[in-house]
C-alpha positions as CSV (number, residue, x, y, z in Angstrom):
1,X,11.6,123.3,103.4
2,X,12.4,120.7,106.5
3,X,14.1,117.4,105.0
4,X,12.5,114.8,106.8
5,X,14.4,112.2,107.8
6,X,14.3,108.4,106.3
7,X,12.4,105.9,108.3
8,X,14.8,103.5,110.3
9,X,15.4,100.7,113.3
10,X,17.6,99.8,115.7
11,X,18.4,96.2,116.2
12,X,19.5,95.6,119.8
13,X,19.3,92.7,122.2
14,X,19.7,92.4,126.1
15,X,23.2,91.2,125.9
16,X,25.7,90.2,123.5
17,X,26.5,87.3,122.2
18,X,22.5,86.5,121.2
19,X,23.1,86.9,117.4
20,X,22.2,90.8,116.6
21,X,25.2,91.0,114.3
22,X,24.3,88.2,112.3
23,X,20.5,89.3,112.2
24,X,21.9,92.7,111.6
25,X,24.2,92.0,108.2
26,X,21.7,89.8,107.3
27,X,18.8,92.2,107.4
28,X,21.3,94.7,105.7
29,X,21.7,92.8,102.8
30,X,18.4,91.5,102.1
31,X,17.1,95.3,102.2
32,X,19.4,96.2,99.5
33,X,18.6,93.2,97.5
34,X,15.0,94.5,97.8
35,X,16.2,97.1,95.7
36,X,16.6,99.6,98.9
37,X,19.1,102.2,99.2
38,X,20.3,101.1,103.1
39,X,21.9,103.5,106.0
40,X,23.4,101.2,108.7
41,X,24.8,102.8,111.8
42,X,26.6,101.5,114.9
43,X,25.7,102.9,118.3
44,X,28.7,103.2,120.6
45,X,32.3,103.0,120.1
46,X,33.2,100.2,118.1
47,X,35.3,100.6,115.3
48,X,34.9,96.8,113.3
49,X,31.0,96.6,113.3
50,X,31.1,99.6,110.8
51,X,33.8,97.3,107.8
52,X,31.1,94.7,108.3
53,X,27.8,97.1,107.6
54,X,29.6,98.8,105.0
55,X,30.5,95.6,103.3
56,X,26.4,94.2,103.8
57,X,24.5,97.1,102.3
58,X,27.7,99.1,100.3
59,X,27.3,102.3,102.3
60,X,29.4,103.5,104.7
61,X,28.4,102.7,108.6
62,X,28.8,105.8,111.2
63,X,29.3,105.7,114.7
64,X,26.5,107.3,117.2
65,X,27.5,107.9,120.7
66,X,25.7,109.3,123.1
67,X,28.7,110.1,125.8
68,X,31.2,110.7,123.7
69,X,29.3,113.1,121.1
70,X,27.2,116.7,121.4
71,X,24.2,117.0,120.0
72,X,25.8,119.1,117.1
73,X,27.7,116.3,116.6
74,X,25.1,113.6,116.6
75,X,22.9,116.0,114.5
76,X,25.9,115.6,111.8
77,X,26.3,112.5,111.8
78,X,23.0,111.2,111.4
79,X,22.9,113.5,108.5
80,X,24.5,110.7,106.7
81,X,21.4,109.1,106.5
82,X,20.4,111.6,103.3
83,X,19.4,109.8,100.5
84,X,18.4,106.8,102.0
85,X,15.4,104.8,101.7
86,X,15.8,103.1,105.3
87,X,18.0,103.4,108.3
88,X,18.9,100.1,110.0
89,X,21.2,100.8,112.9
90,X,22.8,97.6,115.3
91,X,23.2,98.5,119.2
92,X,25.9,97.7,121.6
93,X,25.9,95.4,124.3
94,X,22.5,95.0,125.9
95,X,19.7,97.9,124.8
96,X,20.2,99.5,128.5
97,X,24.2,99.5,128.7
98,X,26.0,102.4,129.4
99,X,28.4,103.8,131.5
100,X,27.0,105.2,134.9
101,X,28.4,109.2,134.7
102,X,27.0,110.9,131.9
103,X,29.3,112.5,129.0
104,X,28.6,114.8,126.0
105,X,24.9,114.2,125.6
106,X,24.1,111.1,127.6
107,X,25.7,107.4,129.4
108,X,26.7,105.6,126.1
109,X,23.7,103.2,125.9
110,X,21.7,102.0,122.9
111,X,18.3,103.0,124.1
112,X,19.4,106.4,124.1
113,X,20.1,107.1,120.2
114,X,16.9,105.1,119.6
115,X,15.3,107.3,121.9
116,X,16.7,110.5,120.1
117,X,16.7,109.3,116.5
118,X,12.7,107.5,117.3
119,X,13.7,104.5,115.9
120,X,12.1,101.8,117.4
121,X,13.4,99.0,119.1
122,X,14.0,95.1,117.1
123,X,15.1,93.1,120.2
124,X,17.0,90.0,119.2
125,X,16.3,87.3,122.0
126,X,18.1,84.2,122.4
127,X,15.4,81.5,123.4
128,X,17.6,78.9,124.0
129,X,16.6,76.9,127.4
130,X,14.0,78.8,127.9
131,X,10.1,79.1,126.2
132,X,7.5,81.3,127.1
133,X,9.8,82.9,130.1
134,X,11.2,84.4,126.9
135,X,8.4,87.4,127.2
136,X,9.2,88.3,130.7
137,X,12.3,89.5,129.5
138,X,11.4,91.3,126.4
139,X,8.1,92.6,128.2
140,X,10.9,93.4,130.6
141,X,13.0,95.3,127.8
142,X,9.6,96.8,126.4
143,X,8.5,98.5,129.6
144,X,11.9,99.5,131.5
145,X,11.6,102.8,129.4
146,X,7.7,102.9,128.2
147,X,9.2,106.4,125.9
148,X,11.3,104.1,123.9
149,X,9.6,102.8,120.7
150,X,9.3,98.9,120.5
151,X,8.8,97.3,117.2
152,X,9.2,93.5,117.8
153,X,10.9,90.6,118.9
154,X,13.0,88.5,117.1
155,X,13.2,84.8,118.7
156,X,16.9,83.1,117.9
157,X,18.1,79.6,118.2
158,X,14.6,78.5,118.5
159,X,15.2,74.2,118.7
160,X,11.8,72.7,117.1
161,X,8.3,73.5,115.7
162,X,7.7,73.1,119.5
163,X,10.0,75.1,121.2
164,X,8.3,78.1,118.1
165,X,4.9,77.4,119.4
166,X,5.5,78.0,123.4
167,X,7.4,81.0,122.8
168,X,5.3,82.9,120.7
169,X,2.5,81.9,123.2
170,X,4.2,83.9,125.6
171,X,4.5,86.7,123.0
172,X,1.2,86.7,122.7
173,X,0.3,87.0,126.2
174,X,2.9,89.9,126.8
175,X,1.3,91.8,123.7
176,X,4.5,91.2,121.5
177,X,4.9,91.4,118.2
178,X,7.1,88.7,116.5
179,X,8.8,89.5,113.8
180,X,10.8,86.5,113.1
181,X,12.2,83.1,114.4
182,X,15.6,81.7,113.5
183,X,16.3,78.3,113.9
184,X,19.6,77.1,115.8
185,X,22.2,76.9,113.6
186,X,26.0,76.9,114.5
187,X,27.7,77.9,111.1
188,X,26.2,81.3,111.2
189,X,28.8,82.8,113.9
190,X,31.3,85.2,112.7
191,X,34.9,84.0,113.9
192,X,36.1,85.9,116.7
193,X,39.2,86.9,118.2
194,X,40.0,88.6,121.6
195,X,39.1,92.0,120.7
196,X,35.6,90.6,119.5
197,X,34.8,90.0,115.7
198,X,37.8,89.7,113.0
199,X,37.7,92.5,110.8
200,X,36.3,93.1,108.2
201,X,38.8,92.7,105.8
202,X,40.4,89.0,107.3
203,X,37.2,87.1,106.6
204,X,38.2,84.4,104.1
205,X,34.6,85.0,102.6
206,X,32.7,87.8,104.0
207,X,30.4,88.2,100.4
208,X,29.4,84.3,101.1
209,X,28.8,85.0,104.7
210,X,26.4,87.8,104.7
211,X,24.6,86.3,101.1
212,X,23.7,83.2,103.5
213,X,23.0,85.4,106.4
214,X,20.5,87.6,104.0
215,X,18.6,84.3,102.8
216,X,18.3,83.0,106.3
217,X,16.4,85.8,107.1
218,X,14.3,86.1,104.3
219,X,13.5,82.0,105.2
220,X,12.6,83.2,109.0
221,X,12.1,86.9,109.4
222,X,9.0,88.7,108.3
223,X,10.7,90.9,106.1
224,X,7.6,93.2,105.1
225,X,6.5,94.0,108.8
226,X,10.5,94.9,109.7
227,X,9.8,97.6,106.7
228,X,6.6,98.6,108.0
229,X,7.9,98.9,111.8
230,X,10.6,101.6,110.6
231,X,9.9,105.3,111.3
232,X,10.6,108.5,110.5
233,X,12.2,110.9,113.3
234,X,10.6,113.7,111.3
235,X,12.1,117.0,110.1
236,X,15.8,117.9,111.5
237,X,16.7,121.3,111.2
238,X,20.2,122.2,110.1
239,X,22.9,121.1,112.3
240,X,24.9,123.8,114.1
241,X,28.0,121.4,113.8
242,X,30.1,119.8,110.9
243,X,31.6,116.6,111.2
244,X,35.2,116.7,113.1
245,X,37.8,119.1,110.3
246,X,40.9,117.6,109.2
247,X,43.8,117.8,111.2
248,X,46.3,118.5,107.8
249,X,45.8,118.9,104.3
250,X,47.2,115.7,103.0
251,X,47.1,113.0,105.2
252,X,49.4,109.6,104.7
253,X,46.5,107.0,106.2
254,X,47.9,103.7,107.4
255,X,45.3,100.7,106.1
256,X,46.0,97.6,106.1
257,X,45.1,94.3,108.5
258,X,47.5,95.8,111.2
259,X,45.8,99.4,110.8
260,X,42.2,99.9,110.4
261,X,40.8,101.2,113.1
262,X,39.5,104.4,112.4
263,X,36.4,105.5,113.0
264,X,34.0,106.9,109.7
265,X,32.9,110.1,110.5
266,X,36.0,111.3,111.0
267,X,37.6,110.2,108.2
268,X,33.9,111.8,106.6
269,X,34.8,114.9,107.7
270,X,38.3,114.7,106.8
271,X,37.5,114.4,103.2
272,X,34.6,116.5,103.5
273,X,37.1,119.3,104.7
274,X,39.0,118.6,101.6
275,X,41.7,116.8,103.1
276,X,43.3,114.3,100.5
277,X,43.8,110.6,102.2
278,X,46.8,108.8,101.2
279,X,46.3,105.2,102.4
280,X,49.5,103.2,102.5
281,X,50.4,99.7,103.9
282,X,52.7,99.2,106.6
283,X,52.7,95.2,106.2
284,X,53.5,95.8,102.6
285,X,56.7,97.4,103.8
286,X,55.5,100.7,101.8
287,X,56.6,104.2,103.2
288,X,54.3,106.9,103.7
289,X,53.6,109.6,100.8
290,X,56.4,112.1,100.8
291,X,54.6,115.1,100.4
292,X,52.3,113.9,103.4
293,X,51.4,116.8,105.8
294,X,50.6,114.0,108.2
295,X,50.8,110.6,109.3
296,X,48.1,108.9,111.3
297,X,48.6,105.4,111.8
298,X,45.4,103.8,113.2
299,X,44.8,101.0,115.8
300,X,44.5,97.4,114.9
301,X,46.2,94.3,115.5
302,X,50.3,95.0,115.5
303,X,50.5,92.3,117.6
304,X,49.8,89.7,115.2
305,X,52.4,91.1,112.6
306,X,54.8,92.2,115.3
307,X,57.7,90.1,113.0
308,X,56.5,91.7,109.8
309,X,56.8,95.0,111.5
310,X,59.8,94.9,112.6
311,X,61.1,93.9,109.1
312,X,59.4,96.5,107.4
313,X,62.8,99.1,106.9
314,X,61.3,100.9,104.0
315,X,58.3,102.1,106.5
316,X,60.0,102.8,109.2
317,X,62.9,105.1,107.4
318,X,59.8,106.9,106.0
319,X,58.3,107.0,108.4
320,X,61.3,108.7,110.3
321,X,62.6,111.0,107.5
322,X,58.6,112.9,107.7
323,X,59.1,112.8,111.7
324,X,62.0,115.1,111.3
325,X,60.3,117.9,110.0
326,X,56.2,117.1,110.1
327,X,54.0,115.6,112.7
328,X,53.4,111.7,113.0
329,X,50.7,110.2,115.1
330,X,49.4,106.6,116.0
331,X,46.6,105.6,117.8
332,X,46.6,102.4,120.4
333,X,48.5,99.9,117.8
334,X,49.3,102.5,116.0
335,X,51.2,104.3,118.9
336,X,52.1,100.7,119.8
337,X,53.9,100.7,116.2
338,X,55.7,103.7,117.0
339,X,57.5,103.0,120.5
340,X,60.5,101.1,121.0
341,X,59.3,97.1,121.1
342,X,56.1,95.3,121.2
343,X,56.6,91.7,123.4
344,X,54.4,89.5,121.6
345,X,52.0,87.4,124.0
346,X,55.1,84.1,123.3
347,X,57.7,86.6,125.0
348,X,59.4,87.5,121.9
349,X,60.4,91.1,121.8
350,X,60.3,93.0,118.2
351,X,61.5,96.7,117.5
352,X,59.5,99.0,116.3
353,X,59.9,102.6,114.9
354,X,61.4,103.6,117.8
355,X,60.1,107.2,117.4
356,X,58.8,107.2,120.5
357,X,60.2,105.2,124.1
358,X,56.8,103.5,124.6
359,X,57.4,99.4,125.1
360,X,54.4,97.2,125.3
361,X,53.5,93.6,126.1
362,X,51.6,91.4,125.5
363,X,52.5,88.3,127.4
364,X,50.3,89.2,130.7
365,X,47.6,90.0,129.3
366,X,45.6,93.1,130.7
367,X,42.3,94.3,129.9
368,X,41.9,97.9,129.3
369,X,38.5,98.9,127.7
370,X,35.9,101.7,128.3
371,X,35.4,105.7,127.3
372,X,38.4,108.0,128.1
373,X,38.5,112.2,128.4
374,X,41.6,113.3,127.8
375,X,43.0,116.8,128.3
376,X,46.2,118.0,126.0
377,X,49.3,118.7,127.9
378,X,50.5,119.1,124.4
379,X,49.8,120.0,120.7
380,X,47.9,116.8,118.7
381,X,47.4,116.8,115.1
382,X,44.1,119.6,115.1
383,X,44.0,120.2,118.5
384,X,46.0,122.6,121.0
385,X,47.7,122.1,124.0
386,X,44.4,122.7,126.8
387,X,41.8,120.6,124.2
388,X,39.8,118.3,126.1
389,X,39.1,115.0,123.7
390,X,36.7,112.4,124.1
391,X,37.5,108.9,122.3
392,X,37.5,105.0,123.6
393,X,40.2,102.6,124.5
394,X,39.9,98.8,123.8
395,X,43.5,96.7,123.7
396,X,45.1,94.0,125.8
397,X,48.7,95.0,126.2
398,X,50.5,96.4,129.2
399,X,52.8,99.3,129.3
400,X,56.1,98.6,130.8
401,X,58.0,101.9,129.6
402,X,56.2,104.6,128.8
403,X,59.1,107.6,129.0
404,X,58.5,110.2,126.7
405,X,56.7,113.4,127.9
406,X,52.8,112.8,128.8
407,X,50.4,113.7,126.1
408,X,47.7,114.1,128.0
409,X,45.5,113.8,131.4
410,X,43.5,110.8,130.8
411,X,40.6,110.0,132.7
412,X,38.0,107.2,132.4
413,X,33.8,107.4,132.7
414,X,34.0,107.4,136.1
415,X,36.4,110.6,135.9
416,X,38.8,108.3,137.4
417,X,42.5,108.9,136.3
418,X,45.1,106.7,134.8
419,X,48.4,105.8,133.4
420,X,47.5,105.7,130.0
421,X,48.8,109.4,129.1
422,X,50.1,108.9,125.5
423,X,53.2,110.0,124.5
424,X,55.0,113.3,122.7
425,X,58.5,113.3,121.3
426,X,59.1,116.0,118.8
427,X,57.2,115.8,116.0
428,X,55.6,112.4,116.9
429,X,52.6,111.8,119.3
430,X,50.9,108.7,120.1
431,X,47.4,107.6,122.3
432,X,46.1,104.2,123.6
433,X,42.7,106.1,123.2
434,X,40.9,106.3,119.9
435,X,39.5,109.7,119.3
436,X,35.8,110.2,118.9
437,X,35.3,113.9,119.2
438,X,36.6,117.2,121.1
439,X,34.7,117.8,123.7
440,X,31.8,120.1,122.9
441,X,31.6,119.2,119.9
């Protein structure tokens, strides 16, 4: 018998920065506290929304991407859902956004996993300056795709009683449902840092944050018609595709405030694989396991512990003695981690592992961001030479020697193709692009 899937939302908004995350966590939690069992996913490639989700409703947040997964792939990991009550996902961007060249299975945007999941749309609009020209744009949002399910509006930073009344007026008029209006209120923000939101893990009190965030919304949001809003996307049959397989048996993890960008469903499939994770802590000076097959250092911030790093001798002589024999791999900090020096944005230069030549900088700094394709000119951890991957690159540093033997033909959306090649050097390899999936998949 078909499973049918749980009933679920997506929370987007026509651009960032209108408050979706805080509605988001805060919805999250108060769902739970309702005695819910809560799914949250993110759509699109972001790798510190997911540590926020997972810390509002305690279950694990999974990436769905349109351009950079198949439809296998998607199938598998909205499998993840099972069990739940309700899914809540949180969009990227604005609800539109993607990139203009298709990929796997589409451009990247929000719209397009609510589309294919037939979860309807809670558009978090940011009133401010602006009263009943507020529906114009959400009537705007609601009829740009008239497929795409549309459960509400939900008005933030509303100033007065006042300012409430002539929006929903416009509502109204547009045929609109409201769903809730949030008041203005400047302690709400999450504290940022150039790559967006901290993570996860830095907050100095993420429980207190998303408690308050849960009873703001139970003060402002109509709760009960969010519930009611959710669908179903009906029976799924059984997906032709697993989540990505571990690239080694045991795996030596690096996690820690430097290292935690990985995305979930492939550390999901790892373990589901029956691959055995070993985190350890390169801050903490600690050396990977031994008896590690692998070690996959993640991006993060190495930047901001460049000093620590270069201190840590225990880590790096471990993490040297596994390179002679077994493979090591690092992903944008992480591969940062293992060149030669990081230049830290005051000038000062600190040594790294030195396993590969790679130096970075960040004194200049330079914006790289967007989807990258990648085809192997040589052997990564669970993928051979001629692979074509799929991931996402988001960092601020700039390469000034980058030596070592190209890892790869990188090319952006636009099929463009740039310096960014990652690096391979024996045993060790090393990407500025996070992986998402082999193409394909």
């Amino acid at each position: 018998m078909a499973m049918t899937n749980p009933r679920g939302l997506m929370i987007s908004a026509p651009a960032s920065g209108t408050g979706k995350t805080t509605v988001m966590l805060g919805l999250l939690r108060a769902l739970a506290e309702d005695g819910l069992t809560v799914q949250p996913f993110k759509s699109g490639p972001d790798y510190i929304d997911p540590a926020f989700h997972l810390a509002a409703a305690g279950r694990a947040s999974f990436n769905l991407d349109s351009w950079a997964m198949g439809k296998g792939l998607l199938d598998a990991v909205a499998a993840q859902a099972s069990g739940a009550d309700i899914v809540v996902a949180e969009g990227s961007m604005g609800l539109f956004d993607g990139v203009a060249k298709p990929g796997e299975t589409g451009h990247g945007s929000s719209a397009e996993t609510a589309l294919r999941m037939g979860w309807p749309v809670v558009l978090v609009l940011d009133v401010g300056g602006q009263a009943q020209s507020a529906a114009a744009t959400a009537l705007g949002f609601r009829m740009y795709n008239p497929d795409l399910p549309f459960a509400g509006v939900i008005l933030n930073r509303c100033a007065s009683p006042r300012h409430e009344r002539l929006t929903r007026l416009g509502m109204e008029r547009a045929g609109l449902p409201v769903l809730g209006v949030l008041p203005r209120r400047g302690d709400l923000t999450l504290p940022e840092r150039h790559l967006g939101l901290i993570q996860a893990v830095e907050h100095p009190d993420l429980e207190a944050a998303i408690a308050g965030y849960a009873a703001f919304l139970r003060d402002h949001v109509d709760l009960e018609a969010i519930k009611g809003a959710a669908v179903s996307s009906g029976p799924n049959g059984p997906s032709s595709t697993a989540l990505p397989p571990p690239p080694a048996q045991r795996i030596a993890l690096a996690r820690d405030a430097a290292f935690s960008f990985t995305y979930p469903h492939l550390l999901e499939g790892w373990r589901a694989g029956g691959a055995e994770i070993l985190p350890f802590s390169p801050l903490a000076d600690e050396a990977p396991a031994p008896d590690a097959d692998l070690v996959w250092l993640p991006g993060g911030y190495p930047e901001l512990h460049a000093g620590t790093l270069a201190a840590a001798e225990t880590f790096r002589a471990g993490l040297r003695r596994h390179a002679e024999t077994r493979p090591v791999h690092g992903e944008c900090g992480g591969y940062m981690a293992l060149g030669e020096a990081l230049i830290d944005k005051d000038g000062t230069r600190h040594r790294m592992a030195g396993l590969l030549g790679l130096v970075t900088s960040y004194e200049k700094r330079k914006f790289n961001l967007g989807y990258r394709r990648a085809e192997l000119l040589a052997p990564l951890p669970g993928y051979g030479t001629g692979t074509t991957l799929r991931g996402h690159e988001f960092h601020y540093s700039s390469i000034l020697e980058q030596p070592d033997a190209p890892l790869a033909r990188v090319f952006d959306a636009e099929g463009v193709e740039g310096p960014q090649t990652g690096s391979v050097r024996g045993n060790v390899t090393g990407t500025f692009f996070h992986l998402i999936a082999e193409a394909g998949s």
